[in-house]
TORDRENDREN-965764 format. One line per field, with one value per atom (N, C-alpha, C, O): x, y, z; residue number from 0; residue in one letter. Coordinates in steps of 0.2 Angstrom, whole numbers, m for minus. Layout:
east: (X|...)
north: (Y|...)
up: (Z|...)
resi: (NUM|...)
resn: (A|...)
***
This chain:
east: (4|0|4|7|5|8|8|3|13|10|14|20|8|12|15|13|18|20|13|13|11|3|1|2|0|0|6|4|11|17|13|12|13|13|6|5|2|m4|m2|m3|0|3|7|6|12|16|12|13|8|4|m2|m4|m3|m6|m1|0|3|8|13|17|11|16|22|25|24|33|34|30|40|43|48|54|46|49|54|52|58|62|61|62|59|57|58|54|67|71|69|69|68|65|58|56|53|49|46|41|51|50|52|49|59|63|57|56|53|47|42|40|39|35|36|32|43|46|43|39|49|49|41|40|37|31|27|22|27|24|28|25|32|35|34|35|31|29|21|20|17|13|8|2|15|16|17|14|23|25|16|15|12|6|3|m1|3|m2|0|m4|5|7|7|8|5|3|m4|m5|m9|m14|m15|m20|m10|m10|m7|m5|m6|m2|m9|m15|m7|m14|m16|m13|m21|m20|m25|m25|m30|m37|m37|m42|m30|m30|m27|m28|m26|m22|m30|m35|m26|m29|m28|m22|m31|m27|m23|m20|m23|m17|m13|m12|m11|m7|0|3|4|11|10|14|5|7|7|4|10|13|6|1|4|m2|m4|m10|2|1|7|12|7|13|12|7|21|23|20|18|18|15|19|22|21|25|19|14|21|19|20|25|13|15|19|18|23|26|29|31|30|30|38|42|39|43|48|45|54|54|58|62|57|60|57|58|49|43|42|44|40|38|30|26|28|20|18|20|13|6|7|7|8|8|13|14|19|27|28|30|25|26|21|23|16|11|14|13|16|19|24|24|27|32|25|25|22|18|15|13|15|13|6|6|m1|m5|m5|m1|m12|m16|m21|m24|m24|m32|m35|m33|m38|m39|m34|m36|m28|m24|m19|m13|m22|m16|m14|m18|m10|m7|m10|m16|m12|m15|m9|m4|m12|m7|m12|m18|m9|m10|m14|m11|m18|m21|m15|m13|m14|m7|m11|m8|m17|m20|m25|m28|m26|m31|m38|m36|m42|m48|m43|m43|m39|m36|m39|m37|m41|m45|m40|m35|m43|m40|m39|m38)
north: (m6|0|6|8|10|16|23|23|26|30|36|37|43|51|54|52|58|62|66|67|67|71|66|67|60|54|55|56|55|54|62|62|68|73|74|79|69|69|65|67|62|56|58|58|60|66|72|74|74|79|76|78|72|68|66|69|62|61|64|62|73|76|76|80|74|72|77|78|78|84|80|78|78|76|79|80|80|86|85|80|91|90|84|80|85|80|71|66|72|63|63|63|64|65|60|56|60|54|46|41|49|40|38|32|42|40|36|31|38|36|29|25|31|24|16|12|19|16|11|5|17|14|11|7|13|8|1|m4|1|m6|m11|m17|m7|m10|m11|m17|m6|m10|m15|m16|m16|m20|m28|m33|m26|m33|m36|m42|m32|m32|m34|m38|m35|m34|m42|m46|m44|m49|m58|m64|m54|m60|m61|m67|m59|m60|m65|m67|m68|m71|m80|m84|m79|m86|m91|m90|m96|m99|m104|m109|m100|m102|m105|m104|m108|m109|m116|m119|m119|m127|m124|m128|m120|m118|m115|m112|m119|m116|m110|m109|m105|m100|m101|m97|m108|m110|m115|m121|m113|m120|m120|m126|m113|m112|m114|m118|m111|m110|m120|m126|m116|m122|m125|m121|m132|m136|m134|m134|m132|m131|m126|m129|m118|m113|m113|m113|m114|m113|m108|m104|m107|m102|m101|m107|m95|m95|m91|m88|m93|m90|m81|m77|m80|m72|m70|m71|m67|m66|m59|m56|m55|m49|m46|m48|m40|m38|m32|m26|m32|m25|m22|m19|m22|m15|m10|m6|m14|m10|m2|m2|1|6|7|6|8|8|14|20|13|17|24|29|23|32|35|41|29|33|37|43|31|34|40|45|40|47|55|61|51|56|62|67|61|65|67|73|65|66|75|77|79|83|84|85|84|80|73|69|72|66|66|70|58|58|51|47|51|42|37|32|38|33|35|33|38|38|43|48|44|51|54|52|60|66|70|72|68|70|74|73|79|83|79|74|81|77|79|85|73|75|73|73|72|72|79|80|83|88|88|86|89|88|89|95|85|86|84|79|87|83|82|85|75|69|69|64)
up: (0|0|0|5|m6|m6|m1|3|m1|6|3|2|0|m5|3|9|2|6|9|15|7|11|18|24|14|18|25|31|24|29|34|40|31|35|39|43|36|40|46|51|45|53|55|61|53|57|62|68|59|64|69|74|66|73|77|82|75|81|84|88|81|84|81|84|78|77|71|67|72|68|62|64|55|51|44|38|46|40|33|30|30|22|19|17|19|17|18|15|25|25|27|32|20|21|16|17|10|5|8|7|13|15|19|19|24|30|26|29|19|15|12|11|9|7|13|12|19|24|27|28|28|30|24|26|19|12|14|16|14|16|21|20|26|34|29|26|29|25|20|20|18|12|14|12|21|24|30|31|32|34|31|35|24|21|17|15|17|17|20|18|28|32|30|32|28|26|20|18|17|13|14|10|23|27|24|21|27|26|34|35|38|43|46|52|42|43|46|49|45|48|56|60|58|64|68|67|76|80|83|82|87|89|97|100|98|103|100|102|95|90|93|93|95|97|103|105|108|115|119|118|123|128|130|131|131|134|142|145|145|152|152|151|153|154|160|164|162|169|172|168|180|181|188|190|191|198|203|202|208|214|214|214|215|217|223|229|221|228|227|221|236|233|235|239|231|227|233|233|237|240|236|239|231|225|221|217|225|220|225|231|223|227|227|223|235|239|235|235|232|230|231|228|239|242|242|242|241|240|233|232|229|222|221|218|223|222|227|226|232|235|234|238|228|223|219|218|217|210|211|216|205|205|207|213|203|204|206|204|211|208|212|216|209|213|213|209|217|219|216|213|217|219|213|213|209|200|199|200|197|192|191|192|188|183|182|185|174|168|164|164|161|156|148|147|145|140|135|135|129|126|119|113|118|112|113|119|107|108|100|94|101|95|88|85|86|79|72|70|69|62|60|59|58|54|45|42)
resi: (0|0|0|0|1|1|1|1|2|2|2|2|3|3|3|3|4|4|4|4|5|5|5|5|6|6|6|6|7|7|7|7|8|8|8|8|9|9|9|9|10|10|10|10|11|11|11|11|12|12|12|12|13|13|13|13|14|14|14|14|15|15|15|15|16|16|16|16|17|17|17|17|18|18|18|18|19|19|19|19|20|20|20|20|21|21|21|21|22|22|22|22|23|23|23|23|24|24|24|24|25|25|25|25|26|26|26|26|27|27|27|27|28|28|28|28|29|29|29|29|30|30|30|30|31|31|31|31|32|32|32|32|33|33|33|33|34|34|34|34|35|35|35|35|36|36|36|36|37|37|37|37|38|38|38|38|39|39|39|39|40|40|40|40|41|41|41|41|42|42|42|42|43|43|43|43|44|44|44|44|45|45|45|45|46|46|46|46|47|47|47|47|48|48|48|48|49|49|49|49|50|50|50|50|51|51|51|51|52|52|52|52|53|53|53|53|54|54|54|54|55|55|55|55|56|56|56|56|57|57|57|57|58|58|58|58|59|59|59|59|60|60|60|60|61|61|61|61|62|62|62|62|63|63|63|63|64|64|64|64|65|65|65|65|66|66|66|66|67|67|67|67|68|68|68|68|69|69|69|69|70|70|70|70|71|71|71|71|72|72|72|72|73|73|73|73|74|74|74|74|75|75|75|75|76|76|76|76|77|77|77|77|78|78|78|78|79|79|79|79|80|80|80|80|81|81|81|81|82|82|82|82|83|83|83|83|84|84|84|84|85|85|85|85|86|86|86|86|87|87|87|87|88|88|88|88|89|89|89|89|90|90|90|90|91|91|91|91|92|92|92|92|93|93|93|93|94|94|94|94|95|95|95|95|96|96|96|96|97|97|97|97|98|98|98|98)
resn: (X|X|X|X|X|X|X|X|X|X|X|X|X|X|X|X|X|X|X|X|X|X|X|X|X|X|X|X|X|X|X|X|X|X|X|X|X|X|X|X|X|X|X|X|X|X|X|X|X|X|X|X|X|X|X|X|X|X|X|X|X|X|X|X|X|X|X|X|X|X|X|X|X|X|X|X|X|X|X|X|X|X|X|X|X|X|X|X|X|X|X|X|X|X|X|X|X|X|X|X|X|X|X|X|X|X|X|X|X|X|X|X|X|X|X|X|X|X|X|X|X|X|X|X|X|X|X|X|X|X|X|X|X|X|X|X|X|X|X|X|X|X|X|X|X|X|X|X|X|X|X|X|X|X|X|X|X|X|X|X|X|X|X|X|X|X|X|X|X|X|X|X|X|X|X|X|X|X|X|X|X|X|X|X|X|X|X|X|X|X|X|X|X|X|X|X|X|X|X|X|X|X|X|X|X|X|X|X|X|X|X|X|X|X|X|X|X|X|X|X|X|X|X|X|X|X|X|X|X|X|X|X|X|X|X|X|X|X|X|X|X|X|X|X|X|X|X|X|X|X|X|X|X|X|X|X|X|X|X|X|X|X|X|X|X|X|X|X|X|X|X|X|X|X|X|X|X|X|X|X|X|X|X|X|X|X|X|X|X|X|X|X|X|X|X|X|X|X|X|X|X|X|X|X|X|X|X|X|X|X|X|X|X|X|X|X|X|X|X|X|X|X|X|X|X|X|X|X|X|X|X|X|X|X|X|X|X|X|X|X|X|X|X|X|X|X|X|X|X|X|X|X|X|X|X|X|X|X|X|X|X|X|X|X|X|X|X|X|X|X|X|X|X|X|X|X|X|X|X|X|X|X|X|X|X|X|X|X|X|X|X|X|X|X|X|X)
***
């Protein structure tokens, strides 16, 4: 699936990223390629497979057991700038962008 440079600078502005003139064309090359190679597994033939065809019959499982290098809930929020029942508050990093 081809991807023009309009294409690359549209995704670049959603995601924020700052792409220089110059690799603007290599970015396009690049991601036609990714989905090209995507677009490729679609053509496996996997209708004989089940969707636990790889996984192990019985996956080792361990004992929960706890950790003292993790840091307690209130230590780690304790530094936190904000917060509020129990998580973080973070600034929103997507804003209404048409698409």
């Amino acid at each position: 699936m081809p991807i023009d440079r309009a294409e690359v600078e549209r995704i670049a502005e959603l995601a924020r990223l700052e792409i220089p003139p110059e690799a603007i064309e290599r970015t396009a090359a690049q991601l036609s390629e990714v989905l090209d190679f995507v677009a490729s597994l679609s053509r496996l033939e996997l209708d004989r497979l089940g969707p636990t065809q790889f996984a192990p019959v019985e996956a080792p499982l361990r004992e929960d057991e706890l950790d003292s290098r993790r840091l307690a809930p209130e230590t780690a929020l304790a530094a936190a700038p904000e917060a509020e029942g129990g998580f973080f508050l973070v600034p929103p990093i997507v804003e209404n962008v048409s698409p």
